[in-house]
C-alpha positions in Angstrom: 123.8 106.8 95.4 123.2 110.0 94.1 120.6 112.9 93.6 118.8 112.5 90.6 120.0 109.5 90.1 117.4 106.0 89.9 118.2 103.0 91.7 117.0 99.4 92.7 117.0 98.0 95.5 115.0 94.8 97.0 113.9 96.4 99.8 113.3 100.1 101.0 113.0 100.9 104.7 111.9 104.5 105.4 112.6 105.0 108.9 115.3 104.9 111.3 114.0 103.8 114.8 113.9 100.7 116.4 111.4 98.9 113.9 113.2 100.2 110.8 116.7 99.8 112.3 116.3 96.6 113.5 114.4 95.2 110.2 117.3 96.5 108.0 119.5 94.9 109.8 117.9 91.9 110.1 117.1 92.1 106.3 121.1 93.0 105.5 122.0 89.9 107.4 120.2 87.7 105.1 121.6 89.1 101.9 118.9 91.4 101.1 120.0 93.8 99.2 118.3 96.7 101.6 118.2 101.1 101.8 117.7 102.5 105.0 116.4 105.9 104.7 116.3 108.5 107.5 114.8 112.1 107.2 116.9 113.8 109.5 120.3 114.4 109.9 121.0 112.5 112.7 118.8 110.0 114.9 118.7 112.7 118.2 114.9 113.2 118.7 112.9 115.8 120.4 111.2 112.8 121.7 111.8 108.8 121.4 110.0 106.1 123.5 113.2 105.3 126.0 111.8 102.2 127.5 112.4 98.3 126.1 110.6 95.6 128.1 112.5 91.8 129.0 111.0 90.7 125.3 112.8 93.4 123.4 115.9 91.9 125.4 115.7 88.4 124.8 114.9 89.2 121.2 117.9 91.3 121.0 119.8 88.4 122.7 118.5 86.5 119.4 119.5 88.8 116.8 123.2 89.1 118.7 122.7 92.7 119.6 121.9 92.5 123.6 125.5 92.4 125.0 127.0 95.7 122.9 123.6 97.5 123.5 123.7 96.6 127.2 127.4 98.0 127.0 126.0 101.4 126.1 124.5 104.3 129.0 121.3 102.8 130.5 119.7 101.8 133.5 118.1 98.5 134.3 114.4 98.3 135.7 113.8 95.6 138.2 110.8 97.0 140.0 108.9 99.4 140.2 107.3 101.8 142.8 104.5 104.5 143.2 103.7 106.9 146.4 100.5 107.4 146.8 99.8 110.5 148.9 103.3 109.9 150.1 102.8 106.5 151.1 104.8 104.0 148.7 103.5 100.7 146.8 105.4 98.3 144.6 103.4 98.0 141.7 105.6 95.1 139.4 108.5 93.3 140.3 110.6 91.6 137.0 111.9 89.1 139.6 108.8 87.1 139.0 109.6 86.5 135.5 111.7 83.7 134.6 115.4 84.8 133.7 117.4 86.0 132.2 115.4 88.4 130.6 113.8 89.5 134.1 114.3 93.6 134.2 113.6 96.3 131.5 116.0 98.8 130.0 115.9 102.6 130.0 117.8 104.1 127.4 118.2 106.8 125.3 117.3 105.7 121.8 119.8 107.6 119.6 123.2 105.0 120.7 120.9 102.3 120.7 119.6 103.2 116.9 123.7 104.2 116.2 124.6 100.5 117.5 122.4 98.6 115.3 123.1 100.4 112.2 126.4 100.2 112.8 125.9 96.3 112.8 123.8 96.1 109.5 126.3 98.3 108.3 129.0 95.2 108.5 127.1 93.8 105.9 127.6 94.8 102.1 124.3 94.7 101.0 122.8 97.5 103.4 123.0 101.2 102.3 122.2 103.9 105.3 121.0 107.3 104.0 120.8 110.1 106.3 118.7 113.3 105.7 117.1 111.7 102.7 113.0 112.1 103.2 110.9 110.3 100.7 108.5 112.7 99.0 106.2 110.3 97.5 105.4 106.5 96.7 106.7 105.4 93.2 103.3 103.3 91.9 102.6 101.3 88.7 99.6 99.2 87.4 98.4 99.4 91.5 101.5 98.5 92.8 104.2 100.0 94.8 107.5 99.9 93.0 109.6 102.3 95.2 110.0 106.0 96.7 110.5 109.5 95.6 113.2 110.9 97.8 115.2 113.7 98.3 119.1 114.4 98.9 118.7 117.0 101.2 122.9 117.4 100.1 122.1 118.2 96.3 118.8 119.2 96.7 118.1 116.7 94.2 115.2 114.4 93.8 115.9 110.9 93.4 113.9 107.5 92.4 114.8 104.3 94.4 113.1 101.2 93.1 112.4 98.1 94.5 110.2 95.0 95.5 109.2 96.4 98.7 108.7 99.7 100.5 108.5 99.5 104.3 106.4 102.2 105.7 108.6 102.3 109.6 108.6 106.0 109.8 106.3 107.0 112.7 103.4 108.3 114.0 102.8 111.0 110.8 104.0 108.5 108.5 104.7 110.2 104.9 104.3 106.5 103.8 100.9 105.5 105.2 99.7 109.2 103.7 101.0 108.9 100.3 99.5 105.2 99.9 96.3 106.4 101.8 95.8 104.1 104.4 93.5 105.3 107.2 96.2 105.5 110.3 92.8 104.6 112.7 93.4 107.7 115.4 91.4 107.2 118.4 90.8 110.1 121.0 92.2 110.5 123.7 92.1 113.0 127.1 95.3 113.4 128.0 98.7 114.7 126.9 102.0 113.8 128.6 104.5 116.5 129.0 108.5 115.5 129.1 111.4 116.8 130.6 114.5 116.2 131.7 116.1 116.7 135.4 119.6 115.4 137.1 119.5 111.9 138.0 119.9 113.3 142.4 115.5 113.5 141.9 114.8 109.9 141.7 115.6 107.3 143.8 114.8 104.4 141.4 115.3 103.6 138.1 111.2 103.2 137.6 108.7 105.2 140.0 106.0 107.9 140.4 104.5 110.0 143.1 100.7 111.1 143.1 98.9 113.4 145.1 96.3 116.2 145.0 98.4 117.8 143.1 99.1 116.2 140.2 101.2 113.1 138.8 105.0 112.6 138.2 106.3 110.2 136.2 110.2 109.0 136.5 112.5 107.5 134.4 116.0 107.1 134.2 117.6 107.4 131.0 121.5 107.3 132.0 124.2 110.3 131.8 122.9 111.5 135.2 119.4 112.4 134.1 116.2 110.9 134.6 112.9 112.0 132.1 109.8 113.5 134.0 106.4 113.0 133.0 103.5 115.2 133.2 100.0 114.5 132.4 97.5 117.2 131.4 93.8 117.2 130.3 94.1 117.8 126.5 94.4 120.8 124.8 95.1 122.8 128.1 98.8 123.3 127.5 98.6 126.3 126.3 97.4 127.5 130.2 99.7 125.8 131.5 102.0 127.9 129.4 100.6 131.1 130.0 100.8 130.9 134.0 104.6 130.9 133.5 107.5 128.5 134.0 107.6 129.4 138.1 103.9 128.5 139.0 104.7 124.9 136.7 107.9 124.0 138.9 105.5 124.8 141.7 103.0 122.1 141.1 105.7 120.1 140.7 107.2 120.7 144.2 104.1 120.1 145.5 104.2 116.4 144.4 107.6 116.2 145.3 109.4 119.0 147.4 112.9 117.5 146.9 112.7 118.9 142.9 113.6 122.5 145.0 116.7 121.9 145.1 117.3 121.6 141.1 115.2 124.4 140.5 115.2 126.5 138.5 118.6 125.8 137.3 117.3 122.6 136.1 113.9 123.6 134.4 114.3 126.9 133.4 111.6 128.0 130.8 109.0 125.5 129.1 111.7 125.6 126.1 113.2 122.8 128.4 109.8 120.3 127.8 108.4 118.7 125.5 104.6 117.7 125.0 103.9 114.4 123.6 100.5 114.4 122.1 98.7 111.2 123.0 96.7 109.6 120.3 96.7 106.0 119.8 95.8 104.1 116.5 95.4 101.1 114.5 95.6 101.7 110.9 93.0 100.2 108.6 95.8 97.8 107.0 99.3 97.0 107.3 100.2 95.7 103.4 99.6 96.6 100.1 101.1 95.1 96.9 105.0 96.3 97.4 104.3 97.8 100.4 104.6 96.9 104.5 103.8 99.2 107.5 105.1 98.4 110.9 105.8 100.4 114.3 104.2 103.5 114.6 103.2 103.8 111.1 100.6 100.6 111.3 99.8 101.1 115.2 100.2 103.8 117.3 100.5 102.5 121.3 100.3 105.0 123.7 103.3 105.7 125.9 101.4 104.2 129.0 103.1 100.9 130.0 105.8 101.5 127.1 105.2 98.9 125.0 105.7 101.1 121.9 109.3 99.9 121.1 108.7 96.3 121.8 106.0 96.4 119.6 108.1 97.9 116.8 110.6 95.2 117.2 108.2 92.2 117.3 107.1 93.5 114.0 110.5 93.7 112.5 111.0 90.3 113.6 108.0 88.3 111.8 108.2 91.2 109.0 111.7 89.9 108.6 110.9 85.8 108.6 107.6 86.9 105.8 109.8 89.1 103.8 113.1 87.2 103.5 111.1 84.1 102.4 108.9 85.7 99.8 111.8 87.5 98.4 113.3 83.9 97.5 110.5 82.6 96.0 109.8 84.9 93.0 110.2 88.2 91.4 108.4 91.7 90.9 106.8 93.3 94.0 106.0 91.5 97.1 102.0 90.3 96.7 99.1 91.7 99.5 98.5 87.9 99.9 102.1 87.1 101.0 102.5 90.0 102.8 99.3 89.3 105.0 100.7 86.5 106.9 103.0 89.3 108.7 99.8 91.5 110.0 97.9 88.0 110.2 100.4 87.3 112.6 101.0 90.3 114.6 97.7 92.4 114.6 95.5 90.8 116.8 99.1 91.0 119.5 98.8 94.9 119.3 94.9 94.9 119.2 95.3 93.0 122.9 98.1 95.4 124.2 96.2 98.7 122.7 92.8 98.0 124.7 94.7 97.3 127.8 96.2 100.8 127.3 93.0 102.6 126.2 91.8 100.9 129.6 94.6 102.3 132.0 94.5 105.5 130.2 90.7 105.8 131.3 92.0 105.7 135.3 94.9 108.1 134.3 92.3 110.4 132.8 89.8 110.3 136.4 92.9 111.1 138.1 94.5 114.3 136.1 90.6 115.4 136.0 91.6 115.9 139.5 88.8 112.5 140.2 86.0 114.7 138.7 85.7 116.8 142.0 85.1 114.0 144.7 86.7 115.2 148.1 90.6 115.2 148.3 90.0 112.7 151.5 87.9 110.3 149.2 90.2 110.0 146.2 92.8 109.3 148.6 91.1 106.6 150.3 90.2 105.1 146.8 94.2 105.4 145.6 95.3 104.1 148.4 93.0 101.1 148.3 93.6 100.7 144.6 97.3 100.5 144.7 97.1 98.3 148.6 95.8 95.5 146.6 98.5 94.6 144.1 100.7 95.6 146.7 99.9 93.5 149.5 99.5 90.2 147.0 101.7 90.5 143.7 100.3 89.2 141.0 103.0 86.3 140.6 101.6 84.9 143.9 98.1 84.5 143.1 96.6 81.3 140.8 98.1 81.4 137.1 100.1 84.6 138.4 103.5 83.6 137.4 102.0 82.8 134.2 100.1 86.0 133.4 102.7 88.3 134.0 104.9 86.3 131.7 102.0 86.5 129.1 102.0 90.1 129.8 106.2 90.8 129.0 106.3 88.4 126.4 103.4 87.9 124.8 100.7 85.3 124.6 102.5 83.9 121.2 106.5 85.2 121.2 108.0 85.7 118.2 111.7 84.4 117.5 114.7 85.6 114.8 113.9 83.8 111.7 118.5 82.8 112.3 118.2 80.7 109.3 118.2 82.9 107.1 121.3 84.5 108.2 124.4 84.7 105.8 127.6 84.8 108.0 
C-alpha cells in the first residue's frame, strides 16, 4: 500500500494493543482479508496496562499463543501480599483456582504485542502498517465504508475501504470521535503515578505497602525492574511537582525505607514517571453500520485490579466469532443488527467488572484522602481489621468460595476461540 493510493480491505483494525493485535490475528487466521493500523512508530508506550489475569492465559492457550508469549521476559503472579502498617496480609492466592491457568502474568506489552503480530503476520491475508494514523471515518449513505489515513513516510493521505472498521485504538479513540459516540467518562478522585525501579525493591512479583504515609504499588515487569504505583488526589500533581523530586522519594521512603538504597540513582527527576489519568467509561454503544469498538475505545476499566487487557482480549474473542460469520454470509458493510450480538454479549461482562472497580476505587480514594482526617491510630486499626479478614479466611475456604473466585478470573460466562473458523 501506498500514500495516496485507495484500497479495500474486509476488515480495518485501527489499533495495535492487545484487543486490536489479537483480533487481527485471529481475523488473519480465518482468511479475512484484514489491515492493522498503528499510529506510532513502534508499539513502546509511555504507558501500557502490564498485567493479564489466568483468563487472558487460557485464552491465549486457545488461540495457540500462550507457550511463545510465556517464552518472552515476565514474571508469574501466584499470590499476592499487602503490609499494612508494616504488618503483612495475603490478599489472593491463584492456587485456589483450578489449573492450569492458576497465576497471572506481568509483562511488558510491547514483545507481547511484537509476538502476536508476528503470528498474524504468517498469514497472507494480514497487512501491518506502522506509523499510519487514521484522520477520519470514510462514510456513505450512513454507513461506515473505511478510514482516512495517513503515511506518516510520504506524507500522503490515503483511503482504505472496507466492510468493517474496528475502533481498538484506546482510551482517546480517533475512531469513537470521528463516528461520535459518547465514550461515557465517569469521574473519578484519584490519579495513579508510574515508575520504574530495579527489580532488588520488591520481594514479590505482586505486593503493596500502606501506611500514614501514603500507598505503593508493586509490580514486576521482568528485565530486573518492577513498576511502582502512586496514587494521588486528582489534579494535585502539579504540587507534588513543585515540592521537587527529593521531598517525592522521601514520601516514598517513608512507606518503604529499603527504596534508599536506589535512590536517587534510580528516580532521578519526575521526567522518570509517568501519571496515568484515571477516568473510567462505558461508551454509549459499541457498533454502528460498518463499524465495531472494543478495548479501551468502548470501555474504559480503570487500572485497579487490571482487568483492562483481559477485557480487551475477551472482546477480540466474541468480536472475532460475530465478525468472521457475518462476513460469510453477505456483502457490503457489516449491519448494526449483526454486529449487536458482539456488545449483546460482552457489555453487561464489563458493566459487572467496571462497578466492582468504581467500588474499590471509593476505599482507595478514603485512603490517599489520608481517611478524611480520623487519627493515624484509628485508620490503622480499621486497615488492619479490613485486611485481617480475608486474611485469616480466604475466600476459597468459605461457602461457594472456590466458585466465586473462579467467577471473578474467568468470568461468570467465558468466552472461547471461535477454532473453526481457522484456515491452516
Amino acid at each position: 500500500m501506498h500514500g495516496g493510493d485507495e484500497h479495500e480491505v474486509d476488515v480495518v483494525v485501527v489499533g495495535a494493543g492487545p484487543g486490536g493485535a489479537v483480533l487481527s490475528y485471529l481475523l488473519a487466521r480465518s482468511g479475512v482479508e484484514t489491515l492493522l493500523l498503528e499510529r506510532h512508530r513502534d508499539l513502546d508506550r509511555e504507558f501500557r496496562g502490564f498485567g493479564f489475569q489466568p483468563d487472558a492465559l487460557r485464552l491465549f492457550d486457545e488461540m495457540d499463543l500462550l507457550d511463545p508469549i510465556l517464552d518472552l521476559d515476565h514474571r508469574e503472579v501466584r499470590v499476592g501480599e499487602v503490609s499494612v502498617y508494616d504488618r503483612s496480609y495475603e490478599v489472593f492466592d491463584f492456587d485456589d483456582i483450578p489449573g492450569p491457568y492458576d497465576f497471572a502474568l506481568l509483562m511488558e506489552q510491547p514483545p507481547l504485542l511484537e509476538t502476536i503480530i508476528e503470528a498474524a503476520s504468517a498469514f497472507e491475508c494480514f497487512t501491518y502498517r506502522p506509523h499510519t494514523p487514521v484522520r477520519d471515518l470514510v462514510n456513505e449513505a450512513g454507513r461506515v465504508v473505511g478510514v482516512r489515513a495517513l503515511d506518516h513516510e510520504t506524507g500522503e493521505e490515503f483511503v482504505v475501504r472496507s466492510r468493517l472498521v474496528v475502533g481498538a485504538d484506546g482510551r482517546f479513540s480517533t475512531v469513537r470521535t470521528a463516528a461520535g459516540i459518547d465514550p461515557g467518562l465517569l469521574d473519578s478522585s484519584i490519579e495513579l503515578l508510574w515508575f520504574k525501579l530495579p527489580d532488588t525493591v520488591a520481594q514479590n512479583a505482586a505486593q503493596s505497602r500502606l501506611n500514614e504515609h501514603g500507598l505503593l504499588l508493586y509490580f514486576g515487569v521482568g528485565g530486573g525492574e518492577v513498576q511502582l504505583g502512586w496514587f494521588v488526589e486528582k489534579g494535585t500533581y502539579p504540587e507534588l511537582r513543585a515540592e521537587g523530586i527529593e521531598a517525592f522519594r522521601r514520601r516514598l521512603v517513608a512507606v518503604d525505607p529499603s527504596l534508599d538504597a536506589v535512590f536517587p540513582e534510580a528516580l532521578p527527576s519526575f521526567e522518570a514517571c509517568s501519571l496515568l489519568h484515571i477516568e473510567p467509561g462505558l461508551s454509549e454503544t459499541w457498533v454502528r453500520d460498518g463499524l465495531l469498538l472494543l478495548g479501551d475505545a468502548a470501555h474504559v476499566a480503570s487500572p485497579i485490579g487490571a482487568q483492562g487487557n483481559v477485557l480487551a482480549i475477551q472482546d477480540a474473542v466474541v468480536a472475532h466469532a460475530v465478525v468472521a460469520e457475518a462476513l460469510d454470509r453477505g456483502d457490503g458493510p457489516l449491519s448494526t443488527g449483526t454486529l449487536r450480538r458482539y456488545e449483546q454479549r460482552r457489555r453487561p461482562a464489563v458493566e459487572r467488572v467496571l462497578r466492582g472497580q468504581r467500588l474499590a476505587e471509593r476505599g482507595l480514594s478514603w485512603i490517599v484522602r489520608r481517611s478524611d482526617g480520623l487519627p493515624d491510630a484509628v485508620t490503622r486499626s480499621l486497615l488492619r481489621t479490613l485486611f485481617a479478614v480475608p486474611a485469616r479466611i480466604p475466600i476459597a475456604r468459605l461457602p461457594f468460595g472456590r466458585r466465586l473466585l473462579t467467577r471473578a478470573m474467568f468470568g461468570p460466562e467465558p468466552v472461547h476461540v471461535d477454532r473453526t473458523r481457522f484456515r491452516e
